[in-house]
Structures are given as C-alpha cells and as structure tokens.
Backbone bond lengths (Angstrom), bond angles and torsions (degrees), N, CA, C in turn:
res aa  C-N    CA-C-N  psi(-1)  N-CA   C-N-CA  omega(-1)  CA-C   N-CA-C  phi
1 X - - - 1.444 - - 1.508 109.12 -
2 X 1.464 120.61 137.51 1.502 138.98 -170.88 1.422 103.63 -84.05
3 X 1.210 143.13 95.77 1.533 120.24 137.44 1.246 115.14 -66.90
4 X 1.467 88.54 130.23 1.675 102.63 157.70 1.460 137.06 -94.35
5 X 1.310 142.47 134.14 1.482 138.01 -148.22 1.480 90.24 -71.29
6 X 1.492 136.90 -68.75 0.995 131.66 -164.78 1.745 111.47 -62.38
7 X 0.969 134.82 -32.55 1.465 115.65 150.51 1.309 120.43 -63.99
8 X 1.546 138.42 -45.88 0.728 81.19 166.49 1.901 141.40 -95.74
9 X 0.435 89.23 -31.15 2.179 92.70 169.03 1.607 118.25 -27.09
10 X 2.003 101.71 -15.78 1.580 99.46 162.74 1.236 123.32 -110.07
11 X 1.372 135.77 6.74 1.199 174.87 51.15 1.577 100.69 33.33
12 X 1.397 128.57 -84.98 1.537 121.25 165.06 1.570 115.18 -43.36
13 X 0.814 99.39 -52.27 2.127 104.43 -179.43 1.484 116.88 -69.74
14 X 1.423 89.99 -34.17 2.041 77.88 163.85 1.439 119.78 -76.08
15 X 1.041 122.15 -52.58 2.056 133.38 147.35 1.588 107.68 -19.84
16 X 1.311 117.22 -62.69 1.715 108.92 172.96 1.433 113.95 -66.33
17 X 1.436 116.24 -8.41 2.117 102.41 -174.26 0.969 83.18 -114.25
18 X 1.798 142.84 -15.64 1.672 109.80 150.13 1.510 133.99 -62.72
19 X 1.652 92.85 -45.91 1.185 91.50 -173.74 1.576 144.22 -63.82
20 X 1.846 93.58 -30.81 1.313 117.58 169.14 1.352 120.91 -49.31
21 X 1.485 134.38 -61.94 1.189 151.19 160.06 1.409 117.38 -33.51
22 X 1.510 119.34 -16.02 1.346 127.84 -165.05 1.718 92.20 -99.03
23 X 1.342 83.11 -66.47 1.496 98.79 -159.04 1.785 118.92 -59.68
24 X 1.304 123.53 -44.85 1.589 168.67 148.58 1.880 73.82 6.96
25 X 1.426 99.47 -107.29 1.180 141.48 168.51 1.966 96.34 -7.47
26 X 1.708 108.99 -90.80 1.341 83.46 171.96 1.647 151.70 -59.04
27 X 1.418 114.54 -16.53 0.883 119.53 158.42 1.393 141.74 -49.55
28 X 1.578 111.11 -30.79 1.423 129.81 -163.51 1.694 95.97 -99.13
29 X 1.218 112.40 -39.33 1.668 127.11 -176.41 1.311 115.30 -52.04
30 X 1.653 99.71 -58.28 1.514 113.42 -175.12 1.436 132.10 -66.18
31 X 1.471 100.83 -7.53 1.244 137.45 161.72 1.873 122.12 -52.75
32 X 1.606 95.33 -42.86 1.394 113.88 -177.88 0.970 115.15 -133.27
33 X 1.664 110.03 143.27 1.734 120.72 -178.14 1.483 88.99 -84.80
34 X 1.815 100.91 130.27 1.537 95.91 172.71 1.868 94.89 -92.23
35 X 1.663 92.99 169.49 1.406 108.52 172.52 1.592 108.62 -58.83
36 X 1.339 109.57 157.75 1.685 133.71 147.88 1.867 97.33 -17.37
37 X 1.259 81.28 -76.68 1.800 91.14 -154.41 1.490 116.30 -41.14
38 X 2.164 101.27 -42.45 1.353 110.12 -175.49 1.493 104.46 -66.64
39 X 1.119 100.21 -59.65 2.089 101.96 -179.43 1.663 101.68 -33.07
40 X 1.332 125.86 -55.18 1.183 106.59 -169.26 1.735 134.00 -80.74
41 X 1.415 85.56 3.61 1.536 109.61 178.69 1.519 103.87 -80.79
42 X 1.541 99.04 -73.43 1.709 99.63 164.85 1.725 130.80 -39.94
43 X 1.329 98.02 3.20 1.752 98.83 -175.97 1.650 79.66 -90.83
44 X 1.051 130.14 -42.96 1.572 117.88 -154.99 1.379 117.77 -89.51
45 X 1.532 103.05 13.57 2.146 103.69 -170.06 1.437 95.30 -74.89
46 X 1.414 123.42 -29.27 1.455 110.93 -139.38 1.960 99.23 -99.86
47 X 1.377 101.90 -16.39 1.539 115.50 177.57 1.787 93.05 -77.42
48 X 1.172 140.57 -71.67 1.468 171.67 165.19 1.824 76.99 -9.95
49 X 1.422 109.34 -79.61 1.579 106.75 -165.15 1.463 103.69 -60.30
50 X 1.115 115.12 -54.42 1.670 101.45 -177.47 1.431 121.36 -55.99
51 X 1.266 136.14 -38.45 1.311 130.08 -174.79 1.577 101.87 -71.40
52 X 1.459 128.00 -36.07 1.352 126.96 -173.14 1.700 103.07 -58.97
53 X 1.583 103.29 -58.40 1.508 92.33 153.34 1.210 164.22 -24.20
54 X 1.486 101.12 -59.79 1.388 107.23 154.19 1.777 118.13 -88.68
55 X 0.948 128.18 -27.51 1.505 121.53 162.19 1.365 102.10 -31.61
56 X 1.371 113.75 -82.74 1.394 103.42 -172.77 1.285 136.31 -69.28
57 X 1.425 121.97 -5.21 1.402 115.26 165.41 2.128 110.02 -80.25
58 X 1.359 98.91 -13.59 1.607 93.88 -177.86 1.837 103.79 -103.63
59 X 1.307 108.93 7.15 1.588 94.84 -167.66 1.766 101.39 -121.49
60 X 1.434 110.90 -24.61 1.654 112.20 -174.90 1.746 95.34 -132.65
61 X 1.727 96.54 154.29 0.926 104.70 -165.57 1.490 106.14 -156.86
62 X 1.535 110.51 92.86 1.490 133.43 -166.74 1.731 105.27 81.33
63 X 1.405 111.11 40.07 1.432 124.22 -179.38 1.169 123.19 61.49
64 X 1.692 115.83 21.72 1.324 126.52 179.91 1.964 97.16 -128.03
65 X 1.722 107.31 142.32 1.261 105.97 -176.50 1.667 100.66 -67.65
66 X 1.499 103.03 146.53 1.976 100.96 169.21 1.255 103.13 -111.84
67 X 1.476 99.84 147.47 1.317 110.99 160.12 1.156 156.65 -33.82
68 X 1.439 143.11 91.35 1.321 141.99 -115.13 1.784 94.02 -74.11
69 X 1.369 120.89 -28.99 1.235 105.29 176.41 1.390 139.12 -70.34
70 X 1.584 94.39 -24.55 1.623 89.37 164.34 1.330 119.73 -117.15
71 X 1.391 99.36 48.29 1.761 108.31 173.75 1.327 120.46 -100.55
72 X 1.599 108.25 95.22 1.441 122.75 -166.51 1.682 103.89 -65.16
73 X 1.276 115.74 -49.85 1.573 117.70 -172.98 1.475 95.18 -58.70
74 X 1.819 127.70 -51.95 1.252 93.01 -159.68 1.818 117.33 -74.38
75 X 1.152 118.67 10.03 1.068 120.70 -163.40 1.630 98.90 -80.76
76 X 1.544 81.67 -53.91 1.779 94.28 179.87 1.317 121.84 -44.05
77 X 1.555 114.32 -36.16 1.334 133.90 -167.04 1.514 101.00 -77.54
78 X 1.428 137.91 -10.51 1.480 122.97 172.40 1.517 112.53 -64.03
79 X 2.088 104.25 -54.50 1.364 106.79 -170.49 1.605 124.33 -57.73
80 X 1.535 91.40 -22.24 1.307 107.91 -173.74 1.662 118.78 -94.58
81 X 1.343 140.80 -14.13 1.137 131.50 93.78 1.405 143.20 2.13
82 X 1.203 124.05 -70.38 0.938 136.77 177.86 1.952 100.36 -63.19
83 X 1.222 121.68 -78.33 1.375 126.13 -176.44 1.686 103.30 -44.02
84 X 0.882 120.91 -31.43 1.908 121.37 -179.18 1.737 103.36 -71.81
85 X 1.663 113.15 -44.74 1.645 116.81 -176.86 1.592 94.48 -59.60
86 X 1.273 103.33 -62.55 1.743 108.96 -172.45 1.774 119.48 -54.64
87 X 1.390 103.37 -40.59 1.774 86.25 -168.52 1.654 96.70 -109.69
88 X 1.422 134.49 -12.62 1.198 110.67 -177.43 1.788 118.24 90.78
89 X 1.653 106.99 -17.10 1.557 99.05 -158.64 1.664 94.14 -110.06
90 X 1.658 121.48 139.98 1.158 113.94 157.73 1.550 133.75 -78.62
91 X 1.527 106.80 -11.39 1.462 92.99 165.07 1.456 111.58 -77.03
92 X 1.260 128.15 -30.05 1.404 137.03 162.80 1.403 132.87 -27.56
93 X 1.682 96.84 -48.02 1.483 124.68 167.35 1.319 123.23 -68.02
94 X 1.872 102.44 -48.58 1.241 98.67 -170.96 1.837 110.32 -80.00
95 X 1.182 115.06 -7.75 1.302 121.12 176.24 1.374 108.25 -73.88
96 X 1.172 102.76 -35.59 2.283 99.58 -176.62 1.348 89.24 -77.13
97 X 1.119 129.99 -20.93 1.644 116.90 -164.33 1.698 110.49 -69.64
98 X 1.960 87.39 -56.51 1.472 92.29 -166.83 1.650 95.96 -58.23
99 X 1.329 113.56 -57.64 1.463 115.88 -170.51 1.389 130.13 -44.17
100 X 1.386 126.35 -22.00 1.457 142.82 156.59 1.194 97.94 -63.83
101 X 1.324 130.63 -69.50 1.428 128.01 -148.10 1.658 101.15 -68.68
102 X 1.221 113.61 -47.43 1.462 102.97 159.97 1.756 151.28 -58.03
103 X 1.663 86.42 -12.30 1.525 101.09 175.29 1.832 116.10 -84.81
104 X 1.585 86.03 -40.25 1.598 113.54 173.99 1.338 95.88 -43.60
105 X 1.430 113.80 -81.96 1.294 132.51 -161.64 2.257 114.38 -45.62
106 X 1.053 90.96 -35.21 1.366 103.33 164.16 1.419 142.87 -82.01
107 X 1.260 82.59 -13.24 1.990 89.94 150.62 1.011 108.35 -126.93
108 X 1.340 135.64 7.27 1.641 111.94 -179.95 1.547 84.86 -141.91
C-alpha cells in the first residue's frame, strides 16, 4: 500500500485543527479556579445547545417555520419529552423518539 505525502499532511492538519481547539481551551482552564458565577453559567451551555438543536429540527423545515398541524416530529417530541423528564435515560429517549416518529409517520 502507497502513502501519499499530500494525503497524508492533510490528514495530519485536519487532526491538528481538531485537536488544537480541543485541547487549547482545556489546558489554559485547568490552570484556573473559575468563579461561582462562571461554573454556574457553564452548567447551562450544554442544555442551551441542545434545545437550539432540537428547536430547530422540530420547528423549521427547509428553513421555513411549518405548520404546527402537520408537524409530525413535533408531535413525536411531546411523548418523548415527557419519557426523557420521567426516566432520565437517553437510550430511553431516543427509543420513544424513533418509535413515535415512526408510528406518527404511519398514519399520517
């Protein structure tokens, strides 16, 4: 088998603009006790990104808002909601998800 220099060296360079960005960040952090305030800020990035996430995959649809009546995902997204508040588990979640969206999808 041939390696080639120019694969690989973009292959290495994509690995350094992941890794850097990863690593950068903890390195410099761990360095410092952040404040109260920041710690409790950072509790909320990861809720903040996920709902933006799913907001927009259940609210627009080809970058235009859809119509709440024929919005199969958001429908799906109550039971599945609901089963994520109650049990805590994401395979749990993601199982009511797919499984709604497939029940939905089969009658309507």
């Amino acid at each position: 088998m041939e390696v080639r220099w120019d694969v690989f060296l973009i292959i290495l360079g994509a690995a350094l603009v992941t890794f850097i960005p990863r690593v950068v960040p903890l390195m410099i952090l761990s360095r410092f006790e952040l404040p109260e305030w920041g710690m409790r800020w950072l509790n909320y990035v990861p809720i903040s990104v996920m709902a933006a996430l799913i907001g927009q995959e259940i609210f627009l649809n080809d970058g235009k808002f859809s119509p709440i009546a024929n919005n199969i995902e958001l429908f799906a997204a109550i039971p599945t909601f609901w089963i994520a508040i109650k049990t805590r588990s994401l395979l749990g979640t993601v199982l009511a998800g797919v499984i709604s969206v497939m029940i939905l999808r089969m009658f309507f």
